[in-house]
Each structure stands twice: as structure tokens, then as C-alpha cells.
C-alpha positions in Angstrom: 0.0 0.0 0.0 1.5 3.4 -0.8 1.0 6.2 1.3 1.0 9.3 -0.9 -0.4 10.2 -4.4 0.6 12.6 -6.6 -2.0 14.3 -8.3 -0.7 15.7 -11.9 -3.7 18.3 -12.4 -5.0 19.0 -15.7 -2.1 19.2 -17.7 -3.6 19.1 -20.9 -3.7 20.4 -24.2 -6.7 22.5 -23.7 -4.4 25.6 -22.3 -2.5 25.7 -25.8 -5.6 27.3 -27.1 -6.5 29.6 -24.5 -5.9 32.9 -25.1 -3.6 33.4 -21.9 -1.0 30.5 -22.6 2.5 32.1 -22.4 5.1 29.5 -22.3 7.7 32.1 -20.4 7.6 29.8 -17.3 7.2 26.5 -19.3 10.8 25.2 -19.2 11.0 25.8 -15.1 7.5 24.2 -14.4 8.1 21.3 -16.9 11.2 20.7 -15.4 10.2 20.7 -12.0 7.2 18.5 -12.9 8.9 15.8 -14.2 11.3 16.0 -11.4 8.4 15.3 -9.0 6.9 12.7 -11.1 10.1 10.9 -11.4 11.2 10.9 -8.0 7.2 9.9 -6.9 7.9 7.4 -8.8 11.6 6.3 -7.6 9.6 6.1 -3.8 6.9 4.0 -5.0 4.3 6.8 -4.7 1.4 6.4 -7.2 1.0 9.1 -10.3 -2.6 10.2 -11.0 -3.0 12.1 -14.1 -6.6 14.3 -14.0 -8.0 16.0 -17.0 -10.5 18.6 -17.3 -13.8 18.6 -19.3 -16.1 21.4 -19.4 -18.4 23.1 -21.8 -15.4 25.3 -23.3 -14.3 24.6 -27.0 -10.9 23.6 -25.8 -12.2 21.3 -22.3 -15.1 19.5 -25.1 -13.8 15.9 -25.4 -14.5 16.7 -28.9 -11.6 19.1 -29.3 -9.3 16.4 -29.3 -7.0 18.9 -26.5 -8.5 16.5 -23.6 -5.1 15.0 -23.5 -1.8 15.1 -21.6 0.7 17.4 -22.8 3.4 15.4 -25.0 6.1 15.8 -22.8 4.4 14.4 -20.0 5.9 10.8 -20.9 5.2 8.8 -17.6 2.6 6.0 -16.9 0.1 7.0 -14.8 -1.4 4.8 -12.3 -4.8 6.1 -13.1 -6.6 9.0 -15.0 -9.7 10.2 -14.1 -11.5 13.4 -15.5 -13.7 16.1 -14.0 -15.6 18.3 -14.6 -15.3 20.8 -11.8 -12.5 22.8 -10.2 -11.3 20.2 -7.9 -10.1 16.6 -8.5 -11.8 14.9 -6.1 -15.9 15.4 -5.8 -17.2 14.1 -9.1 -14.6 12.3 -11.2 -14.6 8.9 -8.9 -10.4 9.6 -7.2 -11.7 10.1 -4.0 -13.4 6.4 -3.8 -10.1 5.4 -5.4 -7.8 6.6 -3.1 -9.4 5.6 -0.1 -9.8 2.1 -0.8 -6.4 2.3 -1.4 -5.4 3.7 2.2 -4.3 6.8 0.7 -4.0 9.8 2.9 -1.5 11.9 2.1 -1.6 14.0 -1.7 0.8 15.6 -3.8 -0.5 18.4 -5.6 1.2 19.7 -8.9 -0.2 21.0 -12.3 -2.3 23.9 -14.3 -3.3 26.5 -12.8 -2.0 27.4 -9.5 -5.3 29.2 -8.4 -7.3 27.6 -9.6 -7.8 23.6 -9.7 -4.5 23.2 -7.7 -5.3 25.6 -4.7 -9.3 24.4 -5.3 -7.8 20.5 -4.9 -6.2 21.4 -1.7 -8.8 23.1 -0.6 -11.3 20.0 -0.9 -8.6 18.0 -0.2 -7.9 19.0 3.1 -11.7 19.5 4.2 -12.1 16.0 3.4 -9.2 15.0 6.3 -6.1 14.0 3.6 -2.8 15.7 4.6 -1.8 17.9 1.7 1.9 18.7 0.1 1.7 21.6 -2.4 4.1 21.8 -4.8 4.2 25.1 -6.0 7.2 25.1 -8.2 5.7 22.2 -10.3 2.3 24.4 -10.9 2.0 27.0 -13.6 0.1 29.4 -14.1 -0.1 32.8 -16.1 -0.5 36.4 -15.2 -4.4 37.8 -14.4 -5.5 41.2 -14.5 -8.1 42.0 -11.8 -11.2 43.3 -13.0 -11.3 46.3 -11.2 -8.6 48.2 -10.8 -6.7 46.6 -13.9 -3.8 45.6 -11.8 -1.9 42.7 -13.6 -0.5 40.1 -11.4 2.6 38.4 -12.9 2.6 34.5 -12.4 5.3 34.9 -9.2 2.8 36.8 -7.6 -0.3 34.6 -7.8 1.7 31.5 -6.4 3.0 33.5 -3.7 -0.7 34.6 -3.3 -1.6 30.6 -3.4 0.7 29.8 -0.8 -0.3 32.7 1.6 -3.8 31.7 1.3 -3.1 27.7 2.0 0.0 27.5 3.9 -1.0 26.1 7.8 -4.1 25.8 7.1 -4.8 24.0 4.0 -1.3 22.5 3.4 1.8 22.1 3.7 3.9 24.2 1.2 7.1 22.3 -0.3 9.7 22.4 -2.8 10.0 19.6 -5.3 12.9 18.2 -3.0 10.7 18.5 0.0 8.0 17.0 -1.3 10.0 13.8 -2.7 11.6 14.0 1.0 8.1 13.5 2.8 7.2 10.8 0.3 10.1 8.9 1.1 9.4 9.0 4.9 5.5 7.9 4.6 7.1 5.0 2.2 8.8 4.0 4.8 6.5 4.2 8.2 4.4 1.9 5.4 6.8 -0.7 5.2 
């Protein structure tokens, strides 16, 4: 039985369409991501890839952009898609983490804000210890409605992590998070 999951949210072709997509913090997300997924991976921790379908052109099944990203290259343990912001209340991973013992996620992916920081929300209301991996999200810059203030992509996961850290999760680096896998590997064993 393994201990932690990392969740690999929405990380999908739909966002290559979207208006926002700027690949500026691509390389440094990608690379952290695959970082995390191979060293979930080295520990024995489970990869769950989760995909996005809404009523948006790019989210329809029928885009053919309800996909992983090609350089996502691993084997997931399971896929599930939703159809809300979180990961866990409709597409069927919460039943499949628990009857796997699971209590402890990873949470990684596109966008920060949004179905991450919603994921740990939901995630921690519903009792699961929660590592958020900031450096292996991405996300883009937003301008607020308002007052037309743009806030860059630094600032909105600084915002995340304000808003979730002690309360909601735990925030870790990629290294900290493999770190913490390792250890609930082994008080498995």
C-alpha cells in the first residue's frame, strides 16, 4: 500500500488554445514537474494524471485537447476526469484513493489558483494531509477586473501559498515533497 499520491492536475492540451497560454515559465515548471513525477515514482508513490472537461471549446472531449501534454511521458497509475474545479468530488479519485489507504496528496499541475489551490482546498476538508508543490504548478498572469492591476505569475503562487500555507497544506519544494514521500514509504513498510 502506498501512502502518498501525486495528483498531476489538468495538464492538458486545452491551455495551448487559450488565449492566456505564455510559455515564459514553461521550461522551469516542466522541469520541476517531471522531477516530481520521477522521484514519486523512484519512492513508490502512485502518479494520478486528472483531466479537465467542461463546456469550453478547448475542455469538449471533442476538441481532441483533452489530452496530456506530449512531454508528460510517464505512466500514470490512473486517469480520471472532472468536470469541476477540484479533483476529487465528481470524477470517482476520492473512492479510489481511499480504498487504497491513501491519505496523504501531492498536488502539482495547471493552474495554481485555480484547480490546484481548489484540490487542496477540498482535499484538506475532506481529512487528507496535503503537500503543495508550488514550483511544479503553472500558471499565467491575471489582471483583476477592477482596478486593472496585472499580477505576474510569481505573484499569484506567492498569493496561493499565503492563502493555503498552515491551514490547508503544507507548502514544499520539489525536493521536500520527494523528501516526505520517502518518509511515509517507509512508516508503510
Amino acid at each position: 500500500m502506498k501512502q502518498t499520491a501525486l495528483l498531476v492536475i489538468d495538464v492538458q492540451d486545452s491551455f495551448l488554445s487559450r488565449p492566456y497560454w505564455d510559455e515564459r515559465e514553461l521550461p522551469a515548471y516542466r522541469e520541476a514537474q517531471r522531477a516530481l513525477i520521477a522521484g514519486a515514482e523512484a519512492r513508490g508513490s502512485l502518479v494520478v494524471n486528472i483531466l479537465h472537461v467542461d463546456d469550453d471549446a478547448s475542455f469538449r472531449v471533442e476538441s481532441g485537447l483533452v489530452r496530456p501534454q506530449a512531454w508528460l511521458t510517464h505512466q500514470p497509475a490512473a486517469t480520471f476526469v472532472k468536470h469541476v474545479h477540484n479533483a476529487l468530488t465528481d470524477s470517482g479519485l476520492q473512492a479510489w484513493l481511499d480504498a487504497r489507504g491513501i491519505r496523504r496528496l501531492a498536488i502539482s499541475g495547471i493552474r495554481t489558483e485555480q484547480c490546484c489551490e481548489t484540490t487542496a482546498r477540498v482535499a484538506s476538508d475532506l481529512g487528507y494531509e496535503v503537500d503543495f508543490v508550488s514550483e511544479a504548478t503553472l500558471t499565467f498572469a491575471m489582471t483583476h477586473p477592477a482596478s486593472g492591476r496585472v499580477y505576474s505569475p510569481a505573484e499569484i503562487r506567492e498569493r496561493t501559498e499565503l492563502v493555503l500555507a498552515g491551514r490547508f497544506a503544507t507548502i514544499v519544494t520539489v525536493d521536500e515533497a520527494l523528501r516526505r514521500m520517502a518518509c511515509a514509504a517507509e512508516l508503510v513498510d
